[in-house]
N, C-alpha and C positions, 0 to 999 in steps of 0.2 A: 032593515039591517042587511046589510049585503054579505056574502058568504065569500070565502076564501078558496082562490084556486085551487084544487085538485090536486096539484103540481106542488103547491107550499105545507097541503098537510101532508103530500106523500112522503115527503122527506123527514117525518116524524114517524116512528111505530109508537101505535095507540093504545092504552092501556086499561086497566080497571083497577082500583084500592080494592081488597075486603080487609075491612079496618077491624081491629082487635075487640072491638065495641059490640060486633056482630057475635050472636053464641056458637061455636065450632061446629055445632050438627045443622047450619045453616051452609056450610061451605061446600058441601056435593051439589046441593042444586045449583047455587050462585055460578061454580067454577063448568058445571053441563052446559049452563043458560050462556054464559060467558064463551066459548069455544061456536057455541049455536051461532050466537051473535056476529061470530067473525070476527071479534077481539082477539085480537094475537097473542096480550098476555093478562096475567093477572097477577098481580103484586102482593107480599103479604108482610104485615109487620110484626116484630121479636117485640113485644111489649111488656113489661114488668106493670101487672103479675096477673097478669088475662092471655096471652097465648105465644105460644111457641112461634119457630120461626121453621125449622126442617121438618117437626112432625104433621106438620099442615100442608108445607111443599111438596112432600113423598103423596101425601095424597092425591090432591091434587094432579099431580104427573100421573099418579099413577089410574084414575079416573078418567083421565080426556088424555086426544090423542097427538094432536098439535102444540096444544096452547104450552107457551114459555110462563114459566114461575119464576118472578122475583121473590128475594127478600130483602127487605130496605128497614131494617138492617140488621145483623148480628153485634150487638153489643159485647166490644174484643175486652172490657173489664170481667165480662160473666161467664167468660167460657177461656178452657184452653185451648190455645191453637192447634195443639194435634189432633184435638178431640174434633173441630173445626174441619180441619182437615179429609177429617176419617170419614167424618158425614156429608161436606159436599163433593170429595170422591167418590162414596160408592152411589149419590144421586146421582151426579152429574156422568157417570158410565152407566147406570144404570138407566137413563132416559138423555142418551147424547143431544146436546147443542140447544137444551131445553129450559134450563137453569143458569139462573141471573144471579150469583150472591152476594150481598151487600155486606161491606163492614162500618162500624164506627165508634165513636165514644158510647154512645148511649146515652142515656140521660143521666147526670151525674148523679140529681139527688137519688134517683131507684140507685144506686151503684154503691151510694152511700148507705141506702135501709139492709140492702144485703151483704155490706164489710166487703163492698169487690171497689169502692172508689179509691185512685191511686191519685199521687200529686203530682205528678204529671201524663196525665192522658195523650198529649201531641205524644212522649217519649214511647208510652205504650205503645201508641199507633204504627209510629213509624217500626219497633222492632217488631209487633206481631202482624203488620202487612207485608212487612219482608218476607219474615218467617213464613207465613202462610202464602203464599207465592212459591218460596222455592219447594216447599212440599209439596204442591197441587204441580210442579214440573218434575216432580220427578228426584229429586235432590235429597241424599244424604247430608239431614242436617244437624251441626253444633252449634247453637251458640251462648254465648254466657253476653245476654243485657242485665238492664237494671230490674227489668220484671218478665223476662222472656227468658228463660230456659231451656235448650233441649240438646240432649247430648244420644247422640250416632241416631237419629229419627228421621225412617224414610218410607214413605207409602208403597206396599208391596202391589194395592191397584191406584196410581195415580190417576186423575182424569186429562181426556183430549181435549183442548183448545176450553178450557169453564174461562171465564171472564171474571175478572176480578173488580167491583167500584168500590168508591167509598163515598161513605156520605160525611160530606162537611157545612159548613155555616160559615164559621168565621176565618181571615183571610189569611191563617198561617195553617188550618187543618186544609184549608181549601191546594195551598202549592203541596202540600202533603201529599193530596191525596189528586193532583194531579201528575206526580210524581211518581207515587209508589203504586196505584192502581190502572185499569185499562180502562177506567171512566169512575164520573162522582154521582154522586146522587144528591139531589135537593130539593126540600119540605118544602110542602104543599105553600109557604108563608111568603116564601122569598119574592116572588112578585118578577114581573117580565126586567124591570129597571136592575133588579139583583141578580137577575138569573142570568143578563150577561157581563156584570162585575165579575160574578165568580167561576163564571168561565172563560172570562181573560185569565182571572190570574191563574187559573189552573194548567191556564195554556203556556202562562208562561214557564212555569214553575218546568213545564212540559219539555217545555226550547231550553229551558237552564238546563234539564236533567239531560240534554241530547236524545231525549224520545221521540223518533218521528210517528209512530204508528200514532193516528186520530183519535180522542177523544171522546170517548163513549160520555152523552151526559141525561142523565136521569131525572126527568123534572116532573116532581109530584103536585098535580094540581088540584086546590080545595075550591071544590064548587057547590053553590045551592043545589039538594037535591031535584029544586024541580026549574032546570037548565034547560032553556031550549037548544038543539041542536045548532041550529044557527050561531047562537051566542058561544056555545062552547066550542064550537068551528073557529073563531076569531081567535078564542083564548089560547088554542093551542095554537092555532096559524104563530101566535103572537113571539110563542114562545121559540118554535122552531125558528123563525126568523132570525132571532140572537144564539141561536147554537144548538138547541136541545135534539137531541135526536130520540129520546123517549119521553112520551110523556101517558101518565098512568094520573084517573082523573080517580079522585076520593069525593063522595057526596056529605058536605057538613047540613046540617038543620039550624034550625033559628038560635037552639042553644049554644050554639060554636062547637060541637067533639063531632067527630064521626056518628051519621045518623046510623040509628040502632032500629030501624023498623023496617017495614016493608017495602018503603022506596026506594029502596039499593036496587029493587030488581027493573022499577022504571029507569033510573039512572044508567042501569045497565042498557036498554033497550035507547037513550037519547046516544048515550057513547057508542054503542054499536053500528047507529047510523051516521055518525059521522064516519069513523072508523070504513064503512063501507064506502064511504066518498072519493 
């Protein structure tokens, strides 16, 4: 199997999952071993009803001294946007240029067991990506939408330059959220053939909206725990090719979820050497 230029994975920053599946007093070693390795960042996911999304990030950051935290994603049905706000301002000043943070629908039916699912989720998006933008600049804000609320709310510590993605799927969240965010985010499922459908259209949504700054795109890839380097050198090559500029590798098992066992830390050790390539 022949490996991929140097040159086509560098144009990708590489990533690691610790998926929600893994028990929380497992994430000091993972995120030590993770930083050791040379992985630049490690991703973490808001999952109903196994783990947080900020209280795992602050760790993290606050354990290692490099490595960049994602979170893919903060489900904007479960949380208020100031409350949003309030927490990835004081990390993102609190560990500058290190924090990645995700927004999105979430998964509808969790959104529905907790009485936060609305009937229109695009309508949420767009006003609490706004929303949550112009607070993380700085802005005194009012508005009266259909489910976004805030009247005279303005962060007293704003943060410098945090990045705002969003994660979408389908082809109306997708100009959304190349629209209203500084890049998207996309599940491990989408496959290389989807993953540059929906980042044309995000791009275009990009050129309708007159944005020229680039397109940060986030691609989450589900691989067999036990991956050889080689092969997963391809899979990212693959994806970089069609647009992605992150790609953050999660190890699945035979069963299909996120492997819950000891392997994350081999997987970690296959990702690493690529990542060093």
């Amino acid at each position: 199997m022949s490996v991929p230029s140097p040159n086509l994975l560098g144009m990708a920053t590489i990533g690691l999952i610790f998926p929600p599946d893994q028990p929380p007093e497992r994430l000091h070693e993972i995120a030590l071993a993770t930083e050791a390795a040379g992985i630049e960042e490690l991703w973490l996911w808001e999952d109903c009803f196994k783990e947080s999304g900020m209280a795992p990030a602050g760790a993290v950051l606050a354990w290692t001294e490099h490595l960049r935290v994602g979170i893919g994603l903060f489900p904007v049905p479960l949380r208020n946007v100031a409350l949003t706000a309030m927490e990835i301002a004081t990390l993102a000043r609190l560990f500058p240029e290190r924090l990645l943070p995700g927004i999105g629908h979430g998964v509808l039916d969790w959104m529905g067991q907790v009485g936060a699912r609305v009937a229109s989720p695009l309508t949420l998006l767009r006003e609490y990506g706004t929303a949550l933008r112009r607070l993380l600049e700085g802005e005194n804000v009012t508005v009266e939408g259909r489910y976004v609320n805030l009247n005279d709310v303005q962060l007293s510590w704003p943060p410098q330059n945090v990045p705002l993605l969003v994660g979408a799927e389908g082809p109306k969240t997708l100009a959304l959220a190349g629209e209203i965010g500084d890049g998207i985010i996309l599940t491990g499922g989408t496959g290389t053939e989807g993953a540059a459908q929906a980042i044309s259209i995000a791009q275009q949504a990009r050129r309708d909206a007159g944005i020229d700054a680039e397109l940060d795109v986030v691609s989450f890839l589900s691989v067999p725990v036990t991956i050889g380097a080689d092969e997963l050198s391809e899979q990212i090559a693959a994806l970089t090719a069609v647009g992605a500029t992150r790609v953050s590798v999660c190890g699945v098992s035979e069963d299909g979820p996120p492997d819950g066992s000891e392997r994350i830390l081999g997987l970690l050790e296959v990702v690493g050497q690529v990542a060093g390539r």
